[in-house]
C-alpha positions in Angstrom: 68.6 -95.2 -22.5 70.6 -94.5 -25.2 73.5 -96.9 -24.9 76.1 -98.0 -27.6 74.6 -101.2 -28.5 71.7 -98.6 -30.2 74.6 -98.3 -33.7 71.5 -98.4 -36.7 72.4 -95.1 -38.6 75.4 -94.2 -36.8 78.3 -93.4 -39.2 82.3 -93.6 -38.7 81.8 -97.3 -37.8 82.6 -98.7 -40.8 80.9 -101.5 -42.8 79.7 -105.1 -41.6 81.6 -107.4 -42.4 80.1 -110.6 -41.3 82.8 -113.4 -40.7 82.9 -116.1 -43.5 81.9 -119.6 -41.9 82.0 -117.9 -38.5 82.5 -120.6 -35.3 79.8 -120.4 -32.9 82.8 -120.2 -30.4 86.6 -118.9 -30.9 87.7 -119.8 -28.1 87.1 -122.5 -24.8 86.5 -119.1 -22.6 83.6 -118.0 -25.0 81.6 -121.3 -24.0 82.8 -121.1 -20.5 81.2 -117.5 -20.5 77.7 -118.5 -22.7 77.4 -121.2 -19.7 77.8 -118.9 -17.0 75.6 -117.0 -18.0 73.1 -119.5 -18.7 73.4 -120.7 -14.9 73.5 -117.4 -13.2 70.2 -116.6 -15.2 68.7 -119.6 -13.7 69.2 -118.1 -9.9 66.1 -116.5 -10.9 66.9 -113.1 -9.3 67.0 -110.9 -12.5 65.1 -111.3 -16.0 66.7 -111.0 -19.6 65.8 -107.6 -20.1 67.4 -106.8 -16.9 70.7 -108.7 -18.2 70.3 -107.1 -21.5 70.3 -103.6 -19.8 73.1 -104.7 -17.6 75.5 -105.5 -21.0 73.7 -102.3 -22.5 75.1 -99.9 -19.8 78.7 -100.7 -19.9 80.5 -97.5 -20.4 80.7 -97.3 -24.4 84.5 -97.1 -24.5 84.5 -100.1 -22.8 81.6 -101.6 -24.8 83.5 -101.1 -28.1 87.0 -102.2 -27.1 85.0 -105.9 -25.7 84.4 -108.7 -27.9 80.6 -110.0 -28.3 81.5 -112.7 -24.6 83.7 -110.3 -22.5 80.3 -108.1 -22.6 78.5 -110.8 -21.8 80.8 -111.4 -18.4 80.9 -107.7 -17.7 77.5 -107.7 -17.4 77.2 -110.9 -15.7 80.0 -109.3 -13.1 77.6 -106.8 -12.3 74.1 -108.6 -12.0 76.2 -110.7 -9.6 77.2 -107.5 -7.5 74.0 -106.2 -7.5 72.0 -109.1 -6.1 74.5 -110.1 -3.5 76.0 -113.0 -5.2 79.6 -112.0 -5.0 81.3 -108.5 -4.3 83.8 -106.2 -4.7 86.7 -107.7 -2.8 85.6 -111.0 -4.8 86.4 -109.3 -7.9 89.5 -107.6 -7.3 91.0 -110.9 -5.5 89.7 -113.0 -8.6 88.5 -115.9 -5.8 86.1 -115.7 -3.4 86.9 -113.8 -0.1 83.8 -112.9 1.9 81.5 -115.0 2.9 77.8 -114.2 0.6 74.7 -116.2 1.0 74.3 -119.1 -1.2 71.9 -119.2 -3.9 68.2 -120.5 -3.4 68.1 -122.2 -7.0 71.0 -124.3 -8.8 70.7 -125.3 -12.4 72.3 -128.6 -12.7 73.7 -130.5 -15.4 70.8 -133.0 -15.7 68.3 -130.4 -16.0 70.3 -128.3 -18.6 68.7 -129.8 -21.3 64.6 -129.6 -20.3 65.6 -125.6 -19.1 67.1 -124.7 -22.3 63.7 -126.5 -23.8 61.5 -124.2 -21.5 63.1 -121.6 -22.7 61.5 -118.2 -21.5 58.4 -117.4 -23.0 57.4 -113.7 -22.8 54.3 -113.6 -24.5 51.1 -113.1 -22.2 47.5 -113.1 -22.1 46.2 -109.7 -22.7 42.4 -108.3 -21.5 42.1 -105.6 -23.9 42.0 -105.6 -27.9 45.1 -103.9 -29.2 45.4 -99.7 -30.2 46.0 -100.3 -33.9 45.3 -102.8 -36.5 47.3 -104.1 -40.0 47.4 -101.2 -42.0 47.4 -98.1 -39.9 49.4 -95.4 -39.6 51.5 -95.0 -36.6 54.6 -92.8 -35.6 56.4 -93.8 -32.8 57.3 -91.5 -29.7 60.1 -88.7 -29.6 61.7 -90.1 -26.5 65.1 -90.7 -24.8 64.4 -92.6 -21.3 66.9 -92.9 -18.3 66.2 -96.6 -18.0 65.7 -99.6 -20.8 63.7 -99.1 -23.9 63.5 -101.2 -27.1 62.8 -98.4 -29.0 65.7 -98.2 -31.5 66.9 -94.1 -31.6 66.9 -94.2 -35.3 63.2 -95.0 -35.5 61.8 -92.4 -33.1 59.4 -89.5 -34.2 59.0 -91.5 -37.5 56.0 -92.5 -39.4 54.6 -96.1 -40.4 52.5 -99.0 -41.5 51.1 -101.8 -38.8 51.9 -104.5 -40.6 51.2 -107.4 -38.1 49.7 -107.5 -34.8 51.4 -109.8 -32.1 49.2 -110.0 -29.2 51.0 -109.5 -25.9 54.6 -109.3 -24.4 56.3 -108.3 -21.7 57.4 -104.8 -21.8 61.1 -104.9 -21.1 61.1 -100.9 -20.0 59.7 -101.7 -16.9 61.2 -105.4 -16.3 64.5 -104.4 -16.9 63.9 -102.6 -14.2 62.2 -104.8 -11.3 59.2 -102.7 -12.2 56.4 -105.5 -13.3 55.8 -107.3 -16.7 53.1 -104.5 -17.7 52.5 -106.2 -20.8 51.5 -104.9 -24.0 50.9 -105.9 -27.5 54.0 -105.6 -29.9 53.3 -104.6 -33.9 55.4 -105.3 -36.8 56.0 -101.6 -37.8 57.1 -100.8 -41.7 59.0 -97.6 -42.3 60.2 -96.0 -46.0 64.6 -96.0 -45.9 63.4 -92.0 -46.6 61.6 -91.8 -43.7 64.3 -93.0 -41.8 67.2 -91.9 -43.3 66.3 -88.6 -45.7 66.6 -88.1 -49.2 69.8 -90.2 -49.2 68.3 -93.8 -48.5 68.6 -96.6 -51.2 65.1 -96.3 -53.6 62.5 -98.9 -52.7 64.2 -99.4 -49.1 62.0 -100.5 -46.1 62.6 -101.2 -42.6 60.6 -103.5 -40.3 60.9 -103.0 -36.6 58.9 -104.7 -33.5 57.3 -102.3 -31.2 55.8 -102.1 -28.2 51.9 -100.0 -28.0 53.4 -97.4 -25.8 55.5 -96.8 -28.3 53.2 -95.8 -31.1 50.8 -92.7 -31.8 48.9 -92.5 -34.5 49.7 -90.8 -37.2 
């Protein structure tokens, strides 16, 4: 889909301005809401692409009036809705009211430490040798899908170089989506700022994005 996180090329949003010596939290709530998150993720009923869709399809008037954690707990609001977890009269009373069946899997705080260690990997064997190889020309697919794509809009129906081949990951378009792993090998993909942008972009500009094989056509 194309959702309001997808900003590369957009105009009227002014410029980045990253924050000078940032925190990593501005507030208690924002650690409150990272480990949350962090939990709920390890109920094991949805996968990170299915989260990242889930903070992806917030309304965009919403999206851009939240800060970087209050999209993190919309989202986290609505995975919770959608597997069973809480619901709607739990939401509106701010407390739990209804009675919901409990959870299968609980992270708890003496295994916080090996889980975020385990991390989770998303790279997979693959059986066949990849499309494309380091130095081919590729463009990627005109396409605008209902559902979860990686596929940045800005880079679609554009033309170039496999720079690096990265053997196989889980496509997110389908696991967002409770729709398999369907892995596939992801590229390092080098476009021209003119390709991209026109005329206009900066001279000597280039572009690297990570894509998916279903992605790609050759060029």
């Amino acid at each position: 889909m194309n959702g309001p996180q997808d900003l590369g090329g957009q105009m009227g949003f002014g410029l980045v301005a990253p924050e000078v010596e940032e925190p990593v939290f501005h507030a208690a709530w924002e650690k409150r809401a990272l480990g949350l998150t962090l939990c709920a993720s390890a109920l094991g009923k949805w996968t990170i692409d299915e989260s990242r869709h889930a903070r992806e399809s917030l309304h965009p008037a919403d999206y851009y009036a939240s800060s970087y954690y209050e999209i993190w707990t919309k989202a986290l609001e609505a995975l919770l809705l959608r597997h069973g977890f809480i619901t709607a009269a739990d939401l509106a009373a701010q407390r739990a009211v209804d009675l919901v069946p409990g959870p299968s899997r609980i992270l708890t705080a003496d295994n916080v430490a090996a889980a975020l260690a385990r991390g989770g990997p998303c790279d997979r064997p693959m059986a066949t040798s990849p499309r494309f190889a380091a130095g081919d020309r590729v463009r990627t697919r005109r396409t605008h899908p209902t559902g979860h794509t990686r596929l940045p809009r800005y880079a679609r129906d554009c033309v170039g170089t496999i720079e690096a081949v990265h053997g196989g990951f889980v496509f997110p378009d389908t696991n967002a989506h409770g729709a398999g792993e369907a892995q596939e090998y992801v590229y390092t993909v080098v476009f021209t700022g003119e390709e991209l942008w026109g005329e206009a972009a900066n001279p000597g500009l280039t572009v690297s994005i990570d894509a998916w094989e279903s992605y790609l056509v050759p060029a």
